[in-house]
N, C-alpha and C positions, 0 to 999 in steps of 0.2 A: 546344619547346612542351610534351611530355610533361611535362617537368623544372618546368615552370613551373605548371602542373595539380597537380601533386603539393606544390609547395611552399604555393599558394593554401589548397590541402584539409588541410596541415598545420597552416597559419597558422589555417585557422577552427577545426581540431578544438582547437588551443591556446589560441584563444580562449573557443571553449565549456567547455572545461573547468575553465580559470580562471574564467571568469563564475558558475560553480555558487557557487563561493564566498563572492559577494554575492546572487545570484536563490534558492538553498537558504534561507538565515536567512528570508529575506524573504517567500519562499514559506509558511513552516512558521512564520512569525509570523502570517500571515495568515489560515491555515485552522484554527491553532489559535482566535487572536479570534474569527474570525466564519466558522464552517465554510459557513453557508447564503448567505453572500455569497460566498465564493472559489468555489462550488460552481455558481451563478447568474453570475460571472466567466467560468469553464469553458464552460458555455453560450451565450455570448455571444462567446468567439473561435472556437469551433467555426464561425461564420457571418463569420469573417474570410477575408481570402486568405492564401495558406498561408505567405505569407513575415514577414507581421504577426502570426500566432498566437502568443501568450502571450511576447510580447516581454518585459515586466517581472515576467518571473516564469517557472519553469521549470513546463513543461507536467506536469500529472497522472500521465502513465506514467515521465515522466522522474523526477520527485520521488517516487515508490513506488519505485521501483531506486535511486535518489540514497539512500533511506534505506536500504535494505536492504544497499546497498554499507557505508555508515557503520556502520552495526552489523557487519556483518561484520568492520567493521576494529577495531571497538574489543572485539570477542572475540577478537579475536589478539594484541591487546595488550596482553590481561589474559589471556589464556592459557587460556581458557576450555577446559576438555578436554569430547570428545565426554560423547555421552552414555552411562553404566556398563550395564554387558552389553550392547555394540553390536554388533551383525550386522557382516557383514564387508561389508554393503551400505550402511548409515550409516555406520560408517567409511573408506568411500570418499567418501561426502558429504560430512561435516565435515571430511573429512584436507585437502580440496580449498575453497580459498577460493572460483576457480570456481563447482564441483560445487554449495557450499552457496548461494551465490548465486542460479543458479537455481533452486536448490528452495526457497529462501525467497521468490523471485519468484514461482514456482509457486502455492506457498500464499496468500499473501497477494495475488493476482489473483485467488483466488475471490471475495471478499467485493466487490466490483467487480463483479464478473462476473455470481454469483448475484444481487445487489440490482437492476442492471442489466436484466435476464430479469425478475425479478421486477416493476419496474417497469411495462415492457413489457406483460407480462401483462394486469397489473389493468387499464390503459390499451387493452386488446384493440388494440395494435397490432400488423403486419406483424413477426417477427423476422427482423430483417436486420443488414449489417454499417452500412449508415447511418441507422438507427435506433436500433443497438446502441452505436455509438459515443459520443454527449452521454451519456446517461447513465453507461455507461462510464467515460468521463475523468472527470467529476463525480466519480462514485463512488473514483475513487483516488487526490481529494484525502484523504479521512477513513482510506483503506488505507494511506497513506504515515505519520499519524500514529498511529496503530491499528499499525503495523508497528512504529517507533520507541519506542511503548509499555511494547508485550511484549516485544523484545529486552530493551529497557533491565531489565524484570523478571525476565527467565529469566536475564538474566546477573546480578543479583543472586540467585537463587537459588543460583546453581551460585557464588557464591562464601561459603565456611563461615566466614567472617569477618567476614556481616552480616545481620543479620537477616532470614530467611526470610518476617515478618511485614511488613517494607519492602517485598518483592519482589510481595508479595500485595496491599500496597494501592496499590503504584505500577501493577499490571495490573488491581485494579478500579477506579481512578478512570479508568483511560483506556476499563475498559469504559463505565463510567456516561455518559464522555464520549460516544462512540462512538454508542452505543444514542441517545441523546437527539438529535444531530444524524441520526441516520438516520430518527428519528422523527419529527422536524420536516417533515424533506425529503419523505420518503412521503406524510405527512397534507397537504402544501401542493401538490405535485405532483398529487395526485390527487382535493384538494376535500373531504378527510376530517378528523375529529375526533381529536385528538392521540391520544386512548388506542386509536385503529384502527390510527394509525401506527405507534405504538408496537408492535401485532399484529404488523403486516405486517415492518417491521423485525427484532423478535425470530426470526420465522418464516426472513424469510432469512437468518439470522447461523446461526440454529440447521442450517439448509440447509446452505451452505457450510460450516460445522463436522463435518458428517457427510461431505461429499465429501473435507474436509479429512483425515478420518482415514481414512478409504478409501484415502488415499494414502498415508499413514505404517503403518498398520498392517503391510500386505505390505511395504513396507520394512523394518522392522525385523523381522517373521518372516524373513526372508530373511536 
Protein backbone atom coordinates (compact mmCIF):
# COMPACT_ATOMS: atom_id res chain seq x y z
CA UNK A 1 0.00 0.00 0.00
CA UNK A 2 2.94 2.24 1.04
CA UNK A 3 4.59 1.13 -2.33
CA UNK A 4 1.60 2.22 -4.16
CA UNK A 5 1.46 6.00 -2.32
CA UNK A 6 4.72 6.46 -3.29
CA UNK A 7 4.49 5.48 -6.86
CA UNK A 8 0.90 7.74 -7.40
CA UNK A 9 3.05 10.83 -5.63
CA UNK A 10 5.81 9.96 -8.15
CA UNK A 11 3.61 9.70 -11.16
CA UNK A 12 1.90 13.33 -10.36
CA UNK A 13 5.24 14.98 -9.39
CA UNK A 14 6.23 13.58 -13.11
CA UNK A 15 3.54 14.98 -14.35
CA UNK A 16 3.67 18.38 -12.92
CA UNK A 17 6.84 18.72 -14.08
CA UNK A 18 6.48 17.94 -17.51
CA UNK A 19 3.35 20.05 -17.65
CA UNK A 20 5.60 23.20 -16.89
CA UNK A 21 6.59 22.75 -20.22
CA UNK A 22 3.40 23.62 -21.91
CA UNK A 23 1.55 25.79 -18.66
CA UNK A 24 5.30 28.11 -18.51
CA UNK A 25 5.11 29.37 -22.32
CA UNK A 26 1.49 29.84 -21.88
CA UNK A 27 1.55 31.43 -18.69
CA UNK A 28 4.53 34.04 -19.69
CA UNK A 29 2.46 34.57 -22.98
CA UNK A 30 -0.19 35.62 -21.10
CA UNK A 31 1.09 38.12 -18.56
CA UNK A 32 3.23 39.43 -20.87
CA UNK A 33 -0.08 40.42 -23.54
CA UNK A 34 -2.27 41.47 -20.94
CA UNK A 35 -0.63 41.78 -17.36
CA UNK A 36 -4.10 43.27 -15.93
CA UNK A 37 -6.01 40.41 -17.30
CA UNK A 38 -3.66 37.34 -15.93
CA UNK A 39 -3.59 39.60 -12.74
CA UNK A 40 -7.85 39.87 -12.45
CA UNK A 41 -7.29 35.88 -13.66
CA UNK A 42 -5.20 35.34 -10.20
CA UNK A 43 -8.15 36.91 -8.48
CA UNK A 44 -10.58 34.92 -9.51
CA UNK A 45 -9.12 31.37 -8.76
CA UNK A 46 -8.14 32.49 -5.49
CA UNK A 47 -12.15 31.97 -4.86
CA UNK A 48 -11.91 28.38 -6.61
CA UNK A 49 -11.59 25.19 -4.60
CA UNK A 50 -8.26 24.13 -4.27
CA UNK A 51 -8.12 21.41 -6.47
CA UNK A 52 -9.47 23.68 -9.65
CA UNK A 53 -6.92 26.67 -8.92
CA UNK A 54 -5.09 27.79 -12.00
CA UNK A 55 -5.41 24.55 -13.82
CA UNK A 56 -4.50 26.03 -17.31
CA UNK A 57 -1.86 27.81 -16.29
CA UNK A 58 0.87 27.63 -13.63
CA UNK A 59 0.01 29.53 -10.47
CA UNK A 60 1.98 32.92 -9.57
CA UNK A 61 4.42 31.59 -7.04
CA UNK A 62 5.13 28.75 -9.09
CA UNK A 63 5.88 30.88 -12.24
CA UNK A 64 8.23 33.40 -10.09
CA UNK A 65 10.53 30.18 -9.22
CA UNK A 66 9.75 28.58 -12.69
CA UNK A 67 11.64 31.58 -13.92
CA UNK A 68 14.09 32.07 -11.60
CA UNK A 69 14.90 28.28 -11.86
CA UNK A 70 15.35 29.10 -15.89
CA UNK A 71 17.68 31.83 -15.47
CA UNK A 72 19.57 30.07 -13.06
CA UNK A 73 20.07 27.53 -15.65
CA UNK A 74 20.89 29.33 -18.58
CA UNK A 75 23.77 31.20 -16.24
CA UNK A 76 25.30 27.80 -16.05
CA UNK A 77 25.22 27.34 -19.27
CA UNK A 78 26.88 30.26 -20.23
CA UNK A 79 29.12 30.21 -17.54
CA UNK A 80 28.33 33.07 -16.15
CA UNK A 81 31.08 33.72 -13.36
CA UNK A 82 30.23 35.20 -9.89
CA UNK A 83 30.47 38.47 -9.24
CA UNK A 84 34.61 40.25 -9.18
CA UNK A 85 35.87 40.85 -5.61
CA UNK A 86 33.13 38.37 -4.08
CA UNK A 87 32.94 37.74 -0.30
CA UNK A 88 33.42 34.37 0.57
CA UNK A 89 29.62 34.71 1.32
CA UNK A 90 28.55 35.34 -2.33
CA UNK A 91 30.71 32.88 -3.36
CA UNK A 92 28.92 30.42 -1.49
CA UNK A 93 25.67 31.85 -3.18
CA UNK A 94 26.51 31.81 -6.77
CA UNK A 95 29.05 28.58 -6.35
CA UNK A 96 25.52 26.98 -5.37
CA UNK A 97 22.69 26.53 -7.98
CA UNK A 98 20.51 25.89 -4.82
CA UNK A 99 22.03 28.65 -2.72
CA UNK A 100 21.46 31.18 -5.61
CA UNK A 101 18.00 30.15 -6.28
CA UNK A 102 16.87 30.98 -3.08
CA UNK A 103 18.33 34.12 -2.86
CA UNK A 104 17.11 35.14 -6.16
CA UNK A 105 13.57 33.97 -4.80
CA UNK A 106 14.36 35.96 -2.00
CA UNK A 107 14.82 39.13 -3.82
CA UNK A 108 12.47 39.01 -6.27
CA UNK A 109 9.37 38.21 -3.66
CA UNK A 110 9.78 41.51 -2.41
CA UNK A 111 8.20 43.40 -5.12
CA UNK A 112 5.21 40.97 -4.45
CA UNK A 113 5.32 41.44 -1.16
CA UNK A 114 6.01 45.16 -0.63
CA UNK A 115 3.17 46.27 -3.61
CA UNK A 116 1.08 43.63 -1.87
CA UNK A 117 1.32 45.67 1.78
CA UNK A 118 1.14 48.48 0.02
CA UNK A 119 -2.04 47.83 -1.46
CA UNK A 120 -3.44 46.83 1.67
CA UNK A 121 -2.58 49.99 3.12
CA UNK A 122 -4.06 52.45 1.01
CA UNK A 123 -7.23 50.06 1.09
CA UNK A 124 -6.96 50.58 5.18
CA UNK A 125 -7.52 46.91 5.19
CA UNK A 126 -6.94 44.11 8.09
CA UNK A 127 -3.08 42.82 7.33
CA UNK A 128 -3.29 39.32 7.32
CA UNK A 129 -2.30 36.06 5.60
CA UNK A 130 -5.91 36.10 3.82
CA UNK A 131 -5.96 39.33 2.81
CA UNK A 132 -2.40 39.28 2.05
CA UNK A 133 -2.70 36.49 -0.21
CA UNK A 134 -4.82 37.77 -3.79
CA UNK A 135 -2.77 40.47 -3.97
CA UNK A 136 0.15 38.69 -3.38
CA UNK A 137 -0.17 35.94 -6.06
CA UNK A 138 -1.40 38.89 -8.34
CA UNK A 139 1.57 40.66 -7.85
CA UNK A 140 4.00 37.57 -8.87
CA UNK A 141 2.64 37.42 -12.02
CA UNK A 142 4.57 40.95 -13.04
CA UNK A 143 7.73 39.46 -10.51
CA UNK A 144 8.16 36.35 -12.67
CA UNK A 145 8.51 38.64 -15.77
CA UNK A 146 10.31 41.50 -14.16
CA UNK A 147 12.61 38.54 -12.90
CA UNK A 148 13.15 37.01 -16.45
CA UNK A 149 13.92 40.45 -17.49
CA UNK A 150 16.91 41.48 -15.46
CA UNK A 151 18.56 38.02 -15.44
CA UNK A 152 18.24 38.08 -19.06
CA UNK A 153 20.15 41.75 -18.72
CA UNK A 154 22.73 40.97 -16.15
CA UNK A 155 23.68 38.14 -18.00
CA UNK A 156 24.19 40.18 -20.98
CA UNK A 157 26.27 42.42 -19.05
CA UNK A 158 28.54 40.04 -17.62
CA UNK A 159 29.10 38.69 -21.03
CA UNK A 160 32.20 41.00 -22.75
CA UNK A 161 31.26 39.86 -26.20
CA UNK A 162 27.99 41.99 -26.30
CA UNK A 163 27.08 45.09 -25.75
CA UNK A 164 26.74 46.42 -22.36
CA UNK A 165 24.17 48.88 -24.09
CA UNK A 166 21.80 45.58 -25.04
CA UNK A 167 21.93 44.76 -21.58
CA UNK A 168 20.88 48.28 -20.47
CA UNK A 169 17.96 48.61 -22.68
CA UNK A 170 16.69 44.91 -22.52
CA UNK A 171 16.41 46.03 -18.23
CA UNK A 172 14.72 49.37 -18.98
CA UNK A 173 12.05 48.22 -21.35
CA UNK A 174 11.24 45.55 -18.89
CA UNK A 175 11.34 48.35 -16.43
CA UNK A 176 9.10 50.76 -18.45
CA UNK A 177 7.07 47.58 -18.68
CA UNK A 178 6.88 46.78 -15.09
CA UNK A 179 6.17 50.27 -13.78
CA UNK A 180 3.16 50.85 -16.35
CA UNK A 181 1.41 47.55 -15.45
CA UNK A 182 1.75 48.35 -11.77
CA UNK A 183 0.44 51.65 -12.40
CA UNK A 184 -2.63 50.60 -14.03
CA UNK A 185 -3.30 47.98 -11.26
CA UNK A 186 -2.88 50.46 -8.26
CA UNK A 187 -4.95 53.33 -9.95
CA UNK A 188 -7.93 50.67 -10.92
CA UNK A 189 -7.66 48.93 -7.70
CA UNK A 190 -8.01 51.83 -5.72
CA UNK A 191 -10.37 54.26 -7.84
CA UNK A 192 -7.46 56.57 -8.61
CA UNK A 193 -6.04 58.63 -11.56
CA UNK A 194 -3.10 56.87 -13.43
CA UNK A 195 -0.38 59.45 -12.63
CA UNK A 196 -1.28 58.62 -8.60
CA UNK A 197 -0.65 55.03 -9.52
CA UNK A 198 1.93 55.64 -11.23
CA UNK A 199 3.09 57.46 -7.37
CA UNK A 200 2.07 54.72 -5.44
CA UNK A 201 3.73 52.04 -7.75
CA UNK A 202 7.10 54.02 -8.12
CA UNK A 203 7.02 54.41 -4.13
CA UNK A 204 6.71 50.63 -3.70
CA UNK A 205 9.49 49.40 -6.26
CA UNK A 206 11.54 52.10 -4.78
CA UNK A 207 10.47 50.32 -1.20
CA UNK A 208 11.51 47.06 -1.98
CA UNK A 209 14.63 48.12 -3.79
CA UNK A 210 15.93 49.51 -0.64
CA UNK A 211 15.04 46.25 1.48
CA UNK A 212 16.32 44.75 -1.50
CA UNK A 213 19.82 46.15 -0.85
CA UNK A 214 19.61 45.79 2.67
CA UNK A 215 20.00 42.43 1.90
CA UNK A 216 22.97 42.38 -0.51
CA UNK A 217 24.87 44.83 1.07
CA UNK A 218 25.73 42.75 4.36
CA UNK A 219 26.17 39.96 1.98
CA UNK A 220 28.87 41.01 0.20
CA UNK A 221 30.59 43.11 3.19
CA UNK A 222 30.85 39.78 4.63
Amino acid sequence: MDLMKILRSFEEFIFEAISWLVFYPVTLWRVVRGPLAAMDYSDREQTDGEEGRYDDTLSPPLFLLATILLANLITALLHVPPPPQASPLTHAIFGSQQNLLLFRSLCFSLLPLVAAVTLLRHQKRRLSRETLRPPFYAQCYLAGVCAAVMCIGLTIFSRPDVPNGLGAAVMAAGGVWFLTAQSRWFARRLNLPLYKGFGIAVGATLRATVYLFAIIVPIVAL
